[in-house]
Every structure is written in C-alpha cells, then in structure tokens.
ZAZA-774957 format. One line per field, with one value per residue (C-alpha): x, y, z; residue number from 1; residue in three letters. Coordinates in nm, 3 decimals, padded with zeros to 5 digits. Layout:
<sites>
east	[X, ...]
north	[Y, ...]
up	[Z, ...]
k	[NUM, ...]
r	[ala, ...]
</sites>
This chain:
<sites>
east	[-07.420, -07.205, -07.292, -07.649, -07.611, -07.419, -07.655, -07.950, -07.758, -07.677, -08.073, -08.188, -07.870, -08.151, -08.253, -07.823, -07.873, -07.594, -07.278, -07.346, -07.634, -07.412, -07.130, -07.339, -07.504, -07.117, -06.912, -07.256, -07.244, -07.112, -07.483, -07.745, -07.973, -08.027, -08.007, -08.319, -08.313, -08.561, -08.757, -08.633, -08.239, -08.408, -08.597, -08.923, -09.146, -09.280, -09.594, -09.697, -09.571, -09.842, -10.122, -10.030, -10.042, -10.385, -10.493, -10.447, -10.606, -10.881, -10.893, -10.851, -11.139, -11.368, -11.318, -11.130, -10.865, -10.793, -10.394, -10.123, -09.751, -09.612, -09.236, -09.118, -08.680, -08.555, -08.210, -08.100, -08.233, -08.593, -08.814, -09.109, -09.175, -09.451, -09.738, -10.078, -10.363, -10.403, -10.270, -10.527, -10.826, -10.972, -10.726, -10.616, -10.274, -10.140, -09.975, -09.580, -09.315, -09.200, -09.521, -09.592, -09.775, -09.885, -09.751, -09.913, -09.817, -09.526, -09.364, -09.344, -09.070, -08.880, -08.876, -08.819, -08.469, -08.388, -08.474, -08.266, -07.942, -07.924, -07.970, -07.673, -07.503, -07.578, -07.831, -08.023, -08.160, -08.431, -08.573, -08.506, -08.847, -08.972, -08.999, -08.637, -08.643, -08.996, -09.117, -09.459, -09.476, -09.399, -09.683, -09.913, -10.298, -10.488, -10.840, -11.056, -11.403, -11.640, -11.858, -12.180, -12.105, -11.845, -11.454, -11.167, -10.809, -10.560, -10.200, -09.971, -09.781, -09.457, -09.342, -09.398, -09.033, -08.868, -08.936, -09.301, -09.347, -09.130, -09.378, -09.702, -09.724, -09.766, -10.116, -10.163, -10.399, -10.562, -10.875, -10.978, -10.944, -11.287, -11.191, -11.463, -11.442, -11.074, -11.221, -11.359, -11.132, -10.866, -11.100, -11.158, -10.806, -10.701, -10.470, -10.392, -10.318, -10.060, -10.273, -10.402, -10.265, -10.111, -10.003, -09.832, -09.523, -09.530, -09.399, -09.713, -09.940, -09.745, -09.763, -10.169, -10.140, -09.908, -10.176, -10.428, -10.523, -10.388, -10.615, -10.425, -10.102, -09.787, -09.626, -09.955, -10.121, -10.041, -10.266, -10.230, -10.181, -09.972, -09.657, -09.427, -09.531, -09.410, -09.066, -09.066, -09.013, -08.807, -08.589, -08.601, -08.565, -08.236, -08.120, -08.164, -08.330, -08.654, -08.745, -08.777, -08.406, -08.317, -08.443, -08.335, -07.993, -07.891, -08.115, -08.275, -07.960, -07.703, -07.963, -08.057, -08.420, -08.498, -08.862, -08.921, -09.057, -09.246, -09.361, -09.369, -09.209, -09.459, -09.252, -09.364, -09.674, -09.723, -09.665, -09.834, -10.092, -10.516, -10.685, -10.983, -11.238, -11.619, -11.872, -12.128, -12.227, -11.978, -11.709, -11.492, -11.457, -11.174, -11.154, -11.172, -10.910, -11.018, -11.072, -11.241, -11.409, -11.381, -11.446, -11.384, -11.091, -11.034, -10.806, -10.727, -10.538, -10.382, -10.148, -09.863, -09.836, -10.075, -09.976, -09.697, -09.515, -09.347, -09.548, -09.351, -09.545, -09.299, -09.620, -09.801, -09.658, -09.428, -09.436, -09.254, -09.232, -09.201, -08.850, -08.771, -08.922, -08.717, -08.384, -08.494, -08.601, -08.315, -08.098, -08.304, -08.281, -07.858, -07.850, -07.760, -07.539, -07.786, -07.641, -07.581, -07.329, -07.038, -06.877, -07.106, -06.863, -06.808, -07.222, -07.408, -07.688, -07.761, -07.568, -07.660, -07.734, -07.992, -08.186, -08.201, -08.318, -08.591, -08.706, -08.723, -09.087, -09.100, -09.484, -09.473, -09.804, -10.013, -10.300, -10.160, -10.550, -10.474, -10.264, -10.396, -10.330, -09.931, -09.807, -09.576, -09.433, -09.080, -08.949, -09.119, -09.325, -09.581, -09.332, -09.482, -09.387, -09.637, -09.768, -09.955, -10.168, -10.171, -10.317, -10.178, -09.851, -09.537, -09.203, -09.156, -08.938, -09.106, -09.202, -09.456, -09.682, -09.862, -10.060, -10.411, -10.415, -10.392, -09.997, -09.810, -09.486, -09.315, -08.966, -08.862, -08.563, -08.514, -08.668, -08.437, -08.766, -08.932, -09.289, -09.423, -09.770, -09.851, -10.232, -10.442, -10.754, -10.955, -11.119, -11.015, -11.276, -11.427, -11.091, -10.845, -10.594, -10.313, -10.337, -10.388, -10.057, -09.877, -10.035, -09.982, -09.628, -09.520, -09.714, -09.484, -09.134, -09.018, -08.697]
north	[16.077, 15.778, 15.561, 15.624, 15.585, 15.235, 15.126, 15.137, 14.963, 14.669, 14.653, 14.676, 14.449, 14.301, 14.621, 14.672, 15.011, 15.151, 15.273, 15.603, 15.689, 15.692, 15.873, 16.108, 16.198, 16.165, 16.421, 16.626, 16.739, 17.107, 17.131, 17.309, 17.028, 16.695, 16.507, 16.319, 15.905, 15.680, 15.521, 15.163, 15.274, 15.342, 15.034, 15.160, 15.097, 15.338, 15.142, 15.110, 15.512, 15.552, 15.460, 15.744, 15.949, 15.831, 15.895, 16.207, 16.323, 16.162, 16.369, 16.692, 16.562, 16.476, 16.839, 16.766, 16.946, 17.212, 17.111, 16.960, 16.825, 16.532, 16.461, 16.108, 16.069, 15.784, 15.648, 16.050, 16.144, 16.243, 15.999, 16.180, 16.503, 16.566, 16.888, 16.820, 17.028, 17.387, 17.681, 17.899, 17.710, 18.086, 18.227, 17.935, 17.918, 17.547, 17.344, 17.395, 17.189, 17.560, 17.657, 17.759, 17.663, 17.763, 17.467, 17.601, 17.333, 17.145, 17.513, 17.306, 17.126, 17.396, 17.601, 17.265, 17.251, 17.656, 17.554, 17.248, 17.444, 17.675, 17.415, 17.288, 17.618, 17.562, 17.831, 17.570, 17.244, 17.086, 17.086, 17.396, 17.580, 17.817, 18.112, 18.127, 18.259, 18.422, 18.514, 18.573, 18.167, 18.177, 18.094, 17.922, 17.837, 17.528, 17.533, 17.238, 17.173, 17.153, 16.826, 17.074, 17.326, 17.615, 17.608, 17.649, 17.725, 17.533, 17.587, 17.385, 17.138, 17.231, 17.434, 17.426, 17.322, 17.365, 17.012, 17.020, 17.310, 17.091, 16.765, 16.935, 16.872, 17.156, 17.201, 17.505, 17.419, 17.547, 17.770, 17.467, 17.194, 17.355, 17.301, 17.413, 17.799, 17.808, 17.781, 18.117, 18.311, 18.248, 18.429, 18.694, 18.731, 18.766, 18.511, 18.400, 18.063, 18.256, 18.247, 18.588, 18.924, 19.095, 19.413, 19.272, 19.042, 18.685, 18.850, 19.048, 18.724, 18.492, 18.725, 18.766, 18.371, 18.305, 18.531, 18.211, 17.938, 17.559, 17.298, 17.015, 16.992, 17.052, 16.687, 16.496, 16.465, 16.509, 16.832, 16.993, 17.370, 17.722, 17.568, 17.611, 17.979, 17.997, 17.832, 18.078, 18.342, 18.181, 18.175, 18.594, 18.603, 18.407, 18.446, 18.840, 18.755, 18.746, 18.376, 18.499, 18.591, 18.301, 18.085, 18.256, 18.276, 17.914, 17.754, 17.850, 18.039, 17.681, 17.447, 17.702, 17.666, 18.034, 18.001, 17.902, 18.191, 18.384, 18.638, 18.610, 18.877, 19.010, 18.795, 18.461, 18.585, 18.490, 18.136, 18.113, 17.829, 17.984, 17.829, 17.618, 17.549, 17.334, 17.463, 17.272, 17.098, 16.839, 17.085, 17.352, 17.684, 17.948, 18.126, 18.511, 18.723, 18.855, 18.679, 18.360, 18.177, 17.784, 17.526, 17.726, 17.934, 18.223, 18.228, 18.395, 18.303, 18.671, 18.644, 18.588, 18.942, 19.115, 19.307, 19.443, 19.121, 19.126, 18.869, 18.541, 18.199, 17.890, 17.679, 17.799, 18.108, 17.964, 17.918, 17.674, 17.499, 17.074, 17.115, 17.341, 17.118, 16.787, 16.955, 17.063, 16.686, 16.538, 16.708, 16.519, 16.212, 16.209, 16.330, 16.656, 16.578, 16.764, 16.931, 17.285, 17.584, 17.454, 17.136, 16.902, 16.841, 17.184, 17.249, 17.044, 17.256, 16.961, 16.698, 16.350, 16.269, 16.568, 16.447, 16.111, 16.271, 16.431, 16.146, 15.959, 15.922, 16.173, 16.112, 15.740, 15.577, 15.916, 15.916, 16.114, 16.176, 16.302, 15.955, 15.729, 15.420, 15.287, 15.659, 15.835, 16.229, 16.331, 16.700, 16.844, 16.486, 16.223, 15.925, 15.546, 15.285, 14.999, 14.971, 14.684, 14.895, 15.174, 14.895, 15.113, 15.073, 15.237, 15.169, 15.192, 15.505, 15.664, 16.027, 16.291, 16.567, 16.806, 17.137, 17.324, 17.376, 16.994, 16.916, 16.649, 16.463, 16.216, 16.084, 15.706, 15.631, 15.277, 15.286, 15.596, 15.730, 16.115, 16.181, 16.520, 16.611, 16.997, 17.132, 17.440, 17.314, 17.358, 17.209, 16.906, 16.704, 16.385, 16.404, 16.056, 16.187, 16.286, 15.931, 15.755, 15.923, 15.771, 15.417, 15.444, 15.586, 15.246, 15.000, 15.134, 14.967, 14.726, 14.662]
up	[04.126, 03.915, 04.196, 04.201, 03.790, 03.832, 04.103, 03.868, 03.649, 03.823, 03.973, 03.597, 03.402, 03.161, 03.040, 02.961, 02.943, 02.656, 02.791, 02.559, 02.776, 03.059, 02.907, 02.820, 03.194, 03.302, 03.037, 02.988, 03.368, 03.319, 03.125, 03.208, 03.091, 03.108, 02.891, 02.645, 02.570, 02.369, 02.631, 02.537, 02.629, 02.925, 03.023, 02.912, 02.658, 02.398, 02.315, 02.674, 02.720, 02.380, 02.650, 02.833, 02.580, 02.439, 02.822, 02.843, 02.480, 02.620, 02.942, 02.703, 02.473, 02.739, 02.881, 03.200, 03.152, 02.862, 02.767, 03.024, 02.975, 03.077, 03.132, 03.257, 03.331, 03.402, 03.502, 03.481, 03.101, 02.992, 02.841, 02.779, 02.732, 02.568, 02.543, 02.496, 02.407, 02.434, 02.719, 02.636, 02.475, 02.458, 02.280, 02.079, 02.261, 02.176, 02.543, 02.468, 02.694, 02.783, 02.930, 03.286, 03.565, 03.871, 04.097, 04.424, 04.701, 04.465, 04.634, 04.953, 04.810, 04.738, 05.060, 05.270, 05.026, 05.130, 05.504, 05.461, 05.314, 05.587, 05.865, 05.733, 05.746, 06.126, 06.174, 06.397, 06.399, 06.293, 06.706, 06.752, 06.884, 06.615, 06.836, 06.937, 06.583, 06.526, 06.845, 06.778, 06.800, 07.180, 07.425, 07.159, 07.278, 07.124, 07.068, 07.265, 07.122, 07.392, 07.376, 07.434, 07.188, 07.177, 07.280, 07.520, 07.497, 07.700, 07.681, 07.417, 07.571, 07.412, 07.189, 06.767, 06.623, 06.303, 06.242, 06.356, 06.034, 05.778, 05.867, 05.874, 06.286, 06.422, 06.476, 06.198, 05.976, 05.615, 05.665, 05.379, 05.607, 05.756, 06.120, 06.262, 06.466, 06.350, 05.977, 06.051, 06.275, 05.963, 05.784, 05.972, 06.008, 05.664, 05.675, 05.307, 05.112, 04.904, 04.598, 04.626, 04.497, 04.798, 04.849, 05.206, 05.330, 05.408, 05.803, 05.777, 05.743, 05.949, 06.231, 06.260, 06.206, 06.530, 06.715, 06.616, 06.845, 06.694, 06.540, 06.825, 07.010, 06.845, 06.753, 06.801, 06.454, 06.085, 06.011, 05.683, 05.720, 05.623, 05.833, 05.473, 05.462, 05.819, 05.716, 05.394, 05.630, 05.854, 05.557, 05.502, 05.900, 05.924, 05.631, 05.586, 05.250, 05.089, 05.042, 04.659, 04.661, 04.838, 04.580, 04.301, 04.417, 04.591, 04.400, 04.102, 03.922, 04.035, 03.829, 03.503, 03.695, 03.437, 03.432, 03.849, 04.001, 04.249, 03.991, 03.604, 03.340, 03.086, 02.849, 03.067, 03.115, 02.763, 02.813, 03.186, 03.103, 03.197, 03.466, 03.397, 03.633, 03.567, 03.387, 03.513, 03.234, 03.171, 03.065, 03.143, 03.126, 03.169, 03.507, 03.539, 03.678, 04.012, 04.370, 04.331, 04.629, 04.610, 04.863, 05.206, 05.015, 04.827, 04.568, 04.210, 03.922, 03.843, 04.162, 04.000, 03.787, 04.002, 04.314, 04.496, 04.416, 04.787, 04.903, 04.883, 05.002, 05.066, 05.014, 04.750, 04.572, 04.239, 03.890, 03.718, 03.417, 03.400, 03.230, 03.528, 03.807, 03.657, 03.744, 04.092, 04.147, 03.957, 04.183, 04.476, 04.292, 04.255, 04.641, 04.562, 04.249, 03.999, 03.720, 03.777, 03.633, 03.850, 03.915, 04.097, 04.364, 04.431, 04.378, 04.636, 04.698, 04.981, 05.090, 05.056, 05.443, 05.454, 05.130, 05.301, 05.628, 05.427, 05.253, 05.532, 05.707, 06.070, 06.140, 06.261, 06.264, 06.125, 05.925, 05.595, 05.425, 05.114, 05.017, 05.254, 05.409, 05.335, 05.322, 05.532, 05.568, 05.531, 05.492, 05.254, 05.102, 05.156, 05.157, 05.008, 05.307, 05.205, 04.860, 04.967, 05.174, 04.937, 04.680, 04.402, 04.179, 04.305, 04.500, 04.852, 04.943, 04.685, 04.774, 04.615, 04.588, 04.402, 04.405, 04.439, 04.059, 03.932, 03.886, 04.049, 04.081, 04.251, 04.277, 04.263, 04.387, 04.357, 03.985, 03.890, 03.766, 03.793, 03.678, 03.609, 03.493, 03.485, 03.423, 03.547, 03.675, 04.015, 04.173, 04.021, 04.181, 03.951, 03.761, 03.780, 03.606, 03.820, 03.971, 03.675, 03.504, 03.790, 03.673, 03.346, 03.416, 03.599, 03.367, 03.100, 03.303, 03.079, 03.236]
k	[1, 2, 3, 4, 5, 6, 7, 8, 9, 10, 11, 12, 13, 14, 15, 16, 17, 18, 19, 20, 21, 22, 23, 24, 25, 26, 27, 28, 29, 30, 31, 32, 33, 34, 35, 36, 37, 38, 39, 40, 41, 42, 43, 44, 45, 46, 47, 48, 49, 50, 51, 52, 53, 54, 55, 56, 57, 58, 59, 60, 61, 62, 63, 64, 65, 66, 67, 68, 69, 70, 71, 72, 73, 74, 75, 76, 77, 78, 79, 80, 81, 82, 83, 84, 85, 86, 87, 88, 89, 90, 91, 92, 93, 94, 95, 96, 97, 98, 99, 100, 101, 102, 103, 104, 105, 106, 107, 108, 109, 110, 111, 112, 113, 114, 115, 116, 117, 118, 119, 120, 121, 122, 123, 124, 125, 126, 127, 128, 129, 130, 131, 132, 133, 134, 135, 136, 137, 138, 139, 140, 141, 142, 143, 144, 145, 146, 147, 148, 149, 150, 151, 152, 153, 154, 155, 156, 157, 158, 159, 160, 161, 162, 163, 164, 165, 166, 167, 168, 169, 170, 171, 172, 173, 174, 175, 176, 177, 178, 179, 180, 181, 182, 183, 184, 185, 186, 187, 188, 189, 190, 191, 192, 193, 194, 195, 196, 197, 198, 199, 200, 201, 202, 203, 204, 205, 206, 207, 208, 209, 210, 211, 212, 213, 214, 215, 216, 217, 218, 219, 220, 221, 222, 223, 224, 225, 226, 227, 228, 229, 230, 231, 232, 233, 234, 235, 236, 237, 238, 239, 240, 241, 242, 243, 244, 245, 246, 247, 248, 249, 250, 251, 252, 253, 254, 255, 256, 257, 258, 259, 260, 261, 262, 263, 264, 265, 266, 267, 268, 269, 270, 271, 272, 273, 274, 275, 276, 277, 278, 279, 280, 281, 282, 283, 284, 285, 286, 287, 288, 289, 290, 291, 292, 293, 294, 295, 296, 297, 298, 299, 300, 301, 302, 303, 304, 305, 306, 307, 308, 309, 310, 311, 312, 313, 314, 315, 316, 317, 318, 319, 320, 321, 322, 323, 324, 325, 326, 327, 328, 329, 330, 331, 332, 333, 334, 335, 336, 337, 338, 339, 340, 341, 342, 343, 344, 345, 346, 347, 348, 349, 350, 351, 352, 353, 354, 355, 356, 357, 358, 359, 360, 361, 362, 363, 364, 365, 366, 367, 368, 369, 370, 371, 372, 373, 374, 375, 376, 377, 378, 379, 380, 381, 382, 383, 384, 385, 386, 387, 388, 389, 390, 391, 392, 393, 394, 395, 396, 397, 398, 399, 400, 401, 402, 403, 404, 405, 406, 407, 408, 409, 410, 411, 412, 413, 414, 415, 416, 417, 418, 419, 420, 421, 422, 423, 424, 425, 426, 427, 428, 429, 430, 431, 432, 433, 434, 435, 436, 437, 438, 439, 440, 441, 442, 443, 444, 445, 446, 447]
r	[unk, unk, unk, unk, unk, unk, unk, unk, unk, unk, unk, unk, unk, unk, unk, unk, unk, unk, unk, unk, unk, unk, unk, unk, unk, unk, unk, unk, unk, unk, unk, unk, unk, unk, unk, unk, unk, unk, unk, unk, unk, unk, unk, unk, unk, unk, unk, unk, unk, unk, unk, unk, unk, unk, unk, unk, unk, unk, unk, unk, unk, unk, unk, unk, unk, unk, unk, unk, unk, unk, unk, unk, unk, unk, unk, unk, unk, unk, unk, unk, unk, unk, unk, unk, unk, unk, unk, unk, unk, unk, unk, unk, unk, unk, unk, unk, unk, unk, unk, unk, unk, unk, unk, unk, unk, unk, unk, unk, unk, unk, unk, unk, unk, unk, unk, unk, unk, unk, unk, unk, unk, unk, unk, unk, unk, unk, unk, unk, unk, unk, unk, unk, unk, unk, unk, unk, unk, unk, unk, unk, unk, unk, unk, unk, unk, unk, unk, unk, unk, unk, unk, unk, unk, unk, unk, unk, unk, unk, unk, unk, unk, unk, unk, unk, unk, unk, unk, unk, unk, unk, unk, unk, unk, unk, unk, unk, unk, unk, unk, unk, unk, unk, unk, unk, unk, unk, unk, unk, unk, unk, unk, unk, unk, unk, unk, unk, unk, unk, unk, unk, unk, unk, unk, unk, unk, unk, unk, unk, unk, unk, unk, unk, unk, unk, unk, unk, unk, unk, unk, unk, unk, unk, unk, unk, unk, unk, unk, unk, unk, unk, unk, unk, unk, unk, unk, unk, unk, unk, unk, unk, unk, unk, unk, unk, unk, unk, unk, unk, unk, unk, unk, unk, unk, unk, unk, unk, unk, unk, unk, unk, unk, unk, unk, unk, unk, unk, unk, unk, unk, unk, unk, unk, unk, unk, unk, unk, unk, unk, unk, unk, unk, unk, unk, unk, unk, unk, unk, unk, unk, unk, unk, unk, unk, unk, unk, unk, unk, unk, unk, unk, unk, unk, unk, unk, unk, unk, unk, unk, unk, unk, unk, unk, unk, unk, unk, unk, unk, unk, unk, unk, unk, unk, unk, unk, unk, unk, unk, unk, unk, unk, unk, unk, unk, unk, unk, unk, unk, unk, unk, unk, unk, unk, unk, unk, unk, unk, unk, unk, unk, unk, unk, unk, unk, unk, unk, unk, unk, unk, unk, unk, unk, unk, unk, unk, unk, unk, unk, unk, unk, unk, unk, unk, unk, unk, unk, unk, unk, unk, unk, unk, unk, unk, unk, unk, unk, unk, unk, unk, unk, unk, unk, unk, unk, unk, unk, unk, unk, unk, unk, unk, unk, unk, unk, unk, unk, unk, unk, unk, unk, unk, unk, unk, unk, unk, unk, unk, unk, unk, unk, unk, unk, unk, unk, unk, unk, unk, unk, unk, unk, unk, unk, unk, unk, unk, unk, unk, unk, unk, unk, unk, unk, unk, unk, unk, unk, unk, unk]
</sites>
C-alpha cells in the first residue's frame, strides 16, 4: 500500500501532496475508514468538482433521476462525498451519503473477489472446466441458427471453464440480450436475473440453466450473460457456504463493509433509496412493489426484503451503500492492502499478483458492446486499453462497471482515483449521466 501511496506521489510531485495526508492513510490503517481530504491536497480542484455538482442538480431538476450520491477518492482519501436530492421523492425522504442502493451487476465485482480468494486457497484454477465442480455443466449443446429459419444443436467444442464464467465467454447469455429462441426458452425456464423475490436457491436456478443450449462456443465471443450467478454458487459448492456467508465473512466483516448485503434489516430498509422509472411525460415516477416487466426482463424492486431471502445472485443480488463500495474498491486499488479490522499485512483478502491478473484484459481482440471500441475484459471488469479509440477521457488500465439500476464506478489506477455515483433508476435510457460523472470527474484533475 506505501508504495502504491509514494508512487502517486512521485507521478503527481507538482501537486506536493502534504506529508499529513500521508501520515494519516499510514498511522490511520487499523481504521475502519478512510480517511476524507480537501480536494486541492489531493490534486483536484473544488471549482471544477462544483461543475459536478451543478450537473447533477440539474439531472434531479430536469427529472432524470429523483436523488443520487457521488463519492470521488483520490490518492487513498475521499474527496467528494456528497448526497443529492431526495431517496424517496414520495415520501419526502432527503438522498443521505448512508443511503442504499441496489447495485445489481456492480455484484459482479464482488463474487469475482470470493472466486478469486479461494482459487488462491488452491481449490482450482482459473482453467479448470466448470463441471469438474458442477456437473450439470458437462456435455453442453450450442444452439446454431439455421439460415432458413429455426435451429440446431451441435456439440460445444470444449468445455465452459472457470475463466470462461469470470470473462463473460462462455456462451450463457441474459434472456435481455434477446438472442433470439434462447430469449424464450430462458423464459420458459424460469431462469432469473436475481432481481426477483425468490422463494428458491441460486443451485436451483443454475441447474435448469446448465440444462440450456449456449448462445456460441465456449471461448469464442464476449457474450454478456448469468455466468457470475454460476460462479456465486460455485462459491457455496466449494466452499460449503452460501455465497451470502461467504461475503459477509471474508469480505464484508475484514473491511467494516456493514451496510453490503444480500438482504436488508427493517432498520436499512429505511434508508434503501425507491426506484424510479419514466413517466412518460418527461418525468419520473416511483416504481411499485411487485414484478415488473422491462425490456425482455422481469424484475422488481422489493427483492431485497421480500422472499425466502435464500436466494443469493453473484451478479445481481446486493445492496450497498457508496461509503461501503469505496472500501471494497480501495482495497482493489492498494492491491489488496485496504484497510480492514486487522493488520494489513496479516489481512490480504487478495494478493497483489491476483488483482493484477484480474485487471488485466482475457478477451483479446472482442467486441465489449456496452463500452465499445478501446475496451477490454478482465475478471470481473470492462478494462480501458485505448482511450484514443474510446474518444472519451480516462486512463488506460482503467477498469469499471455498473448496474441495471443506474450506479457505476470505476477504478484508476495510475490516477490513484475511485469514482462512485449511486441512483435508482431503470431503464435509464436518454439519461448521460453516469458517463458524464466520469467526465466531469477527470476534468476536475488539477494535478
């Protein structure tokens, strides 16, 4: 951690950031949070960060979004954090920096770090075929379009792997995606996005999904699909524990992550953020509790306090808060060195060398189409390799995501810098913002 810390001061020696700021990451580690600086001890300007703010007001006056909060670290302390508008514009609920927020796919993350601790516990690599573990995966069939209409199954040509799941190259896909015939049969099949009260198991779900033809051949396209879920219970099967306990205790508990969860207490309940969807006339309106059917998916927004709460989906399933999500990434950001209960060198949730295997890009030359052209996949991330032909601010080795309810992050490493923005909207169609709080987040870099 004190040479990533050092390192980003010798990059940024203009911006002389004060030895106190340092001093403080160092002697504060035994913390349970990080610490806060004034953007300009950071190398950031408050004026430019004002623009931001001004943005986002906007995007909350113009009825984009009811309320969100922002939280910007750089160089290992928080810049930003800041709550805007309201959490229930209903009830009259004002945004707080505690509130929650379903982060949907920004779970992905997550469950890639629980797969990625116990691969380095050696319970198997990374190539390892996924049925050696669930066997349900063995024997998979891929589903062949015919040019005149219908389809055909031919035999994969080689197994799904571990590694196939953690880079989205496996050939399972999202009934979303609207592949056409397997669009349907995951219908039919009751096979879930996680954001659905359940009354079932994540084995329950995964198993009808193995039974599935794939959308191509295992390790020959970037397809976005339910491969985390799959790794979520690859997690309960090796590790004899639900992927909720998992979390919760080699994860969660180590970095004081108190409000990341699969299911919320009545007490967070009260600061869970609503849901806001279009109204059709310009606006928004709150959405109702109950199964709601978007875009080729169903989904709700009661899933995480309604049903049996067993159900536990690696990519979709928590709720988090931005405070909460900054130590999980800071801890990605330091390789490992986040601040937890313990001493960091006794702590690592991950080692260094498996961070930088999972920030590194796995999918070669493949199309990534929700970031485009210059973007990569790791473990777990779309990974920036060219902003030149992603034509938009950023670093390269920068890696990010976000989820089906409009929040996103992304992690800097060469900047030292985090950026968080949390809101409850879908579809978020017509609406800039996420990308624009990424602009806005790099035009404010003074140093």
């Amino acid at each position: 951690m004190f040479d990533r810390l050092f390192s980003f001061v010798r990059r940024h020696r203009g911006v002389a950031l004060p030895i106190i700021l340092l001093l403080t990451v160092c002697v504060s580690i035994e913390a349970r949070e990080w610490p806060t600086a004034a953007p300009e001890d950071a190398g950031m300007s408050s004026a430019r960060l004002d623009r931001l703010d001004r943005y986002i007001q906007k995007a909350i006056d113009d009825q984009q979004v009811a309320g969100a909060v922002a939280l910007i670290a750089r160089g290992g302390s928080i810049v930003h954090h800041r709550a805007f508008g309201m959490q229930d514009a209903d009830e009259k609920i004002p945004m707080k920096t505690d509130s929650m927020f379903r982060i949907a796919s920004m779970s992905k993350a997550i469950t890639t770090m629980a797969v990625m601790m116990l691969y380095e516990e050696g319970a198997f690599f990374l190539n390892d075929p996924v049925s050696k573990y669930i066997p349900e995966f063995a024997d998979m069939k891929v589903l062949v379009e015919n040019p005149g209409g219908g389809y055909r199954l031919v035999d994969a040509e080689q197994p799904i792997t571990i590694r196939h799941l953690l880079t989205h190259t496996s050939g399972i896909t999202y009934r979303f995606m609207k592949r056409p015939y397997l669009a349907e049969m995951y219908k039919e099949n009751n096979i879930h996005n996680g954001m659905v009260p359940l009354d079932e198991t994540i084995g329950d779900m995964v198993k009808r999904l193995a039974k599935l033809p794939l959308y191509c051949q295992p390790g020959s396209k970037w397809e976005y699909g339910l491969n985390t879920d799959v790794l979520g219970y690859l997690v309960q099967v090796v590790s004899g524990k639900t992927l909720g306990e998992f979390c919760k205790e080699r994860i969660f508990t180590p970095l004081g992550m108190n409000d990341t969860t699969f299911y919320v207490t009545p007490e967070q309940r009260k600061r869970l953020a609503a849901v806001y969807e279009p109204d059709g006339k310009g606006g928004i309106r709150k959405c109702k509790d109950g199964l709601l059917e978007g875009d080729s998916v169903t989904y709700s927004v009661n899933y995480p306090y309604d049903g049996a709460g067993t159900y536990f989906s690696g990519g979709a399933g928590l709720v988090s808060t931005s405070g909460d999500y900054c130590k999980f990434l800071m801890n990605l950001l330091f390789k490992g060195h986040g601040r937890t209960t313990h001493s960091p060198l006794n702590s690592l949730l991950l080692s260094p060398k498996s961070i930088e295997l999972m920030t590194t890009v796995h999918t070669g030359d493949f199309e990534i189409p929700f970031r485009g052209p210059g973007y990569g996949f790791g473990l777990g991330f779309a990974i920036l390799r060219d902003p030149g032909k992603a034509g938009e601010l950023g670093t390269e080795g920068a890696y990010d995501w976000g989820g089906f309810f409009s929040t996103t992050f992304w992690v800097d490493p060469e900047e030292g810098l985090i950026g968080i923005l949390m809101t409850q909207k879908y579809p978020g169609g017509g609406m800039d913002l996420l990308n624009k709080f990424k602009v806005l987040t790099y035009q404010a870099i003074a140093e």
